[in-house]
C-alpha positions in Angstrom: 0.0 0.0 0.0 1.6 3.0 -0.9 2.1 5.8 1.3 -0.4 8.5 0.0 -3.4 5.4 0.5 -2.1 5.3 4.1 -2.2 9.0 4.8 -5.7 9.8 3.2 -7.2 6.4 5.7 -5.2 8.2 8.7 -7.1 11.2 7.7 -10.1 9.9 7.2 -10.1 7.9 11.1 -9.4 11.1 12.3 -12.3 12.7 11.0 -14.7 9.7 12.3 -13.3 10.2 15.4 -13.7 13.9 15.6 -17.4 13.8 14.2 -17.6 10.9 17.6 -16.4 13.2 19.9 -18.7 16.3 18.8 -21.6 13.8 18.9 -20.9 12.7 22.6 -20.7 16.3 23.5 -23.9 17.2 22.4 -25.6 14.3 24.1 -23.3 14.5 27.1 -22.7 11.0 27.3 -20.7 8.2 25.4 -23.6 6.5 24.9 -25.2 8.9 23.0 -28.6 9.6 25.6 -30.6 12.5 24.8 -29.1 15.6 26.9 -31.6 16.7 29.4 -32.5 20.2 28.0 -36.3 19.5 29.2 -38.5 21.4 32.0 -37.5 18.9 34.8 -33.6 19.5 34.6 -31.3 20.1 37.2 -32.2 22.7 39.4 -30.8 26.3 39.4 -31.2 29.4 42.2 -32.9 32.6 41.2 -32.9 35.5 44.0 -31.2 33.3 46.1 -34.4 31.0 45.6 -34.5 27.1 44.1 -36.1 26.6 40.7 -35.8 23.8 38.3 -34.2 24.9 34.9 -36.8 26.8 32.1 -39.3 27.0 35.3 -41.1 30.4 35.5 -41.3 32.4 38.6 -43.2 35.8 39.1 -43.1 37.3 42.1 -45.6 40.3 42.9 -45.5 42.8 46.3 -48.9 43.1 47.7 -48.6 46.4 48.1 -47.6 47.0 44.8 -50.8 46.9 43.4 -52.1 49.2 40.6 -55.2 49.7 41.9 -57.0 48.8 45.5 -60.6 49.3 45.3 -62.3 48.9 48.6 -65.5 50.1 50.6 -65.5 51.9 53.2 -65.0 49.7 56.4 -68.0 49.1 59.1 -67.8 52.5 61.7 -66.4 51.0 64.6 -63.4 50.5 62.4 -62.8 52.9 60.2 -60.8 53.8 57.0 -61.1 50.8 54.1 -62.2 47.1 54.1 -58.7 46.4 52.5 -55.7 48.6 53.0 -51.8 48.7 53.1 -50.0 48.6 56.3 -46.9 48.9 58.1 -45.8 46.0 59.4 -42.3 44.8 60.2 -42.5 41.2 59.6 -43.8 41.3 56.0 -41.7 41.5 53.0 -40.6 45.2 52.9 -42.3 46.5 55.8 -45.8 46.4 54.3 -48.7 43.8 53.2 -52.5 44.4 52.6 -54.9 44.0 55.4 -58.7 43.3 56.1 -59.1 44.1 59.5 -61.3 42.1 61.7 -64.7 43.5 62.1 -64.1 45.5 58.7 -67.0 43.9 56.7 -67.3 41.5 54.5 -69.3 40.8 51.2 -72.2 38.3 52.6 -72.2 40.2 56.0 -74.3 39.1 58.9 -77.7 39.9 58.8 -78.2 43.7 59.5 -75.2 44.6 58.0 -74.1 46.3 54.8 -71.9 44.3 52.1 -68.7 45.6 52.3 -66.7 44.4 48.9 -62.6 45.3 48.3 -59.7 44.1 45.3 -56.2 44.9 45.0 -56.1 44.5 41.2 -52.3 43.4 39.5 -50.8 43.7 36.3 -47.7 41.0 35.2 -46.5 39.0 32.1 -46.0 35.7 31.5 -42.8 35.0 29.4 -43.9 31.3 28.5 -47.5 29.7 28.4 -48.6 27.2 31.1 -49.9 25.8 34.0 -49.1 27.9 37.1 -50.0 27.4 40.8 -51.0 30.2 42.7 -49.0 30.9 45.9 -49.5 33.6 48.9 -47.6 34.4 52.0 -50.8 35.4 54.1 -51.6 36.1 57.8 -55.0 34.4 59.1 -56.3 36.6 61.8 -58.5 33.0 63.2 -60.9 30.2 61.6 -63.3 32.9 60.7 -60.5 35.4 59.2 -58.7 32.7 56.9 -59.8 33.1 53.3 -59.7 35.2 50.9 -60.3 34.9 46.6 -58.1 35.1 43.3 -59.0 35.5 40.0 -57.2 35.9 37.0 -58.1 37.8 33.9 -62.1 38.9 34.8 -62.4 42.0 35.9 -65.8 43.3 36.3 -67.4 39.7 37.0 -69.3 39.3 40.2 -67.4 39.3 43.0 -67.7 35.4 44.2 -66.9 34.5 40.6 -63.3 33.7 41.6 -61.2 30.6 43.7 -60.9 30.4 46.8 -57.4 30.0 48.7 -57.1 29.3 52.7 -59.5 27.5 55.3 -55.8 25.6 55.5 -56.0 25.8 59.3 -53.6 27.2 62.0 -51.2 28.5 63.7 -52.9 32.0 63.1 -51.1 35.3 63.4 -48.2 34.1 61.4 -47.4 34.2 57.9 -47.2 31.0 55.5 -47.8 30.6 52.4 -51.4 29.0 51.0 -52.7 27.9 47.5 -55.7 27.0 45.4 -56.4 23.7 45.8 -58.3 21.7 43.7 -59.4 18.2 44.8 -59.4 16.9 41.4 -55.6 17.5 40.8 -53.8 14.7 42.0 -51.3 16.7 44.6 -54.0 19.1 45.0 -52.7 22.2 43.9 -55.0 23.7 41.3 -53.1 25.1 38.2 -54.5 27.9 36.2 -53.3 27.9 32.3 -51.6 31.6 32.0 -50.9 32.3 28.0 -47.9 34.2 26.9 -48.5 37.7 27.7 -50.2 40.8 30.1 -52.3 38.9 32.4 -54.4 40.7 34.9 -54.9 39.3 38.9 -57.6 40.3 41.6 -57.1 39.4 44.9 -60.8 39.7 46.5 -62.1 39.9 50.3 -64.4 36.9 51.8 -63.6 37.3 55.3 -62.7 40.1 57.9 -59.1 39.7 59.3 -56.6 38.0 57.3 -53.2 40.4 55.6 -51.4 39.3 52.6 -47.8 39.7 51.7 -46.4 38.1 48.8 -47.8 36.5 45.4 -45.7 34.0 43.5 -46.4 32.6 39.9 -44.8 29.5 38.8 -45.2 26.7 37.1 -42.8 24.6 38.7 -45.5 21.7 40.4 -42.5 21.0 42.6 -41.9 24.0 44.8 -43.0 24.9 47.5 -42.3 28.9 49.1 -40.6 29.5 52.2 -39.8 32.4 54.6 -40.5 35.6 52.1 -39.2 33.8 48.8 -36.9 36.6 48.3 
């Protein structure tokens, strides 16, 4: 075999191996198993907070809402059903807050209906299925609800989900969802489409303060502490 034969087969068993390599890279194995570019890869921090990779996470202020519209609260309390307030345990100082003996909208009988909404604005980068989450305050068993809705203002006011009657401790913050009995880990997901989305958090009961909102559609996670 002559020595220009041998010199184009070395070259081209260098080539196969090269064209090997790059495909082992890609698939980030020897084997050649697909590389795990999916929704449920290995997890990655955002704000010093745990998220799987390509999750979404949105995280909304209560007291950064455009709008609060609120009745005026029952005399003996004074000022709006639903207000911000200082307080030095929620995120940034402030949260919403019902206070108890406020009003509520299906009062007692002899009482006025007493309706309130913080209204929010947000995008959604990528369409999906996200679970609602709140860092919330229940003032007792008859001050631990409250409703969300997404994307209907103007509709009665019940027309919305309710989150909370998750029991105690009360007077401390945790975090609540929607839950829906029939999801399977019973956390109700609501389908968000790419784009401005609008949120209304409602009043049902007299007492409870809310602090922070968080978006994602990551079934996995759970909040903790502030979710800074």
């Amino acid at each position: 075999m002559g020595s220009g034969v041998r010199r184009l087969m070395a070259a081209g068993l260098a080539a196969a191996a090269a064209a090997l390599c790059l495909s082992c890279s890609k698939d980030n194995s020897a084997g050649g198993a697909p590389s795990n570019n999916g929704r449920k890869g290995s997890r990655g921090t955002k704000g010093g907070v745990e998220f799987a990779d390509s999750f979404e996470r949105i995280r909304i202020e209560a007291e950064s809402a455009v709008k609060i519209e609120s009745d005026d609260a029952l005399p003996d309390v004074g000022g709006k059903v639903m207000r911000v307030v200082d307080d030095p345990t929620a995120s940034g100082g402030k949260c919403i807050s019902v206070p108890d003996k406020a009003g509520t909208p299906d009062p007692p009988a002899g009482q006025p209906p007493k309706h309130a909404r913080a209204v929010y604005k947000f995008k959604v980068k990528a369409a999906g299925k996200y679970i609602f989450w709140c860092r919330r305050n229940w003032w007792d068993q008859c001050g631990d609800t409250l409703y969300v809705r997404f994307d209907k203002e103007g509709a009665p006011h019940a027309e919305a989900f309710l989150f909370g009657s998750d029991g105690g401790p009360y007077k401390v913050w945790k975090w609540s969802e929607v839950r829906d009995k029939e999801e399977e880990d019973n956390r109700r997901r609501f389908y968000l489409a790419a784009g401005d989305h609008t949120m209304e958090i409602l009043n049902r009961e007299d007492g409870p303060r809310f602090d922070v909102i968080l978006l994602t559609d990551d079934p996995d996670h759970v909040p903790q502490g502030m979710e800074e």
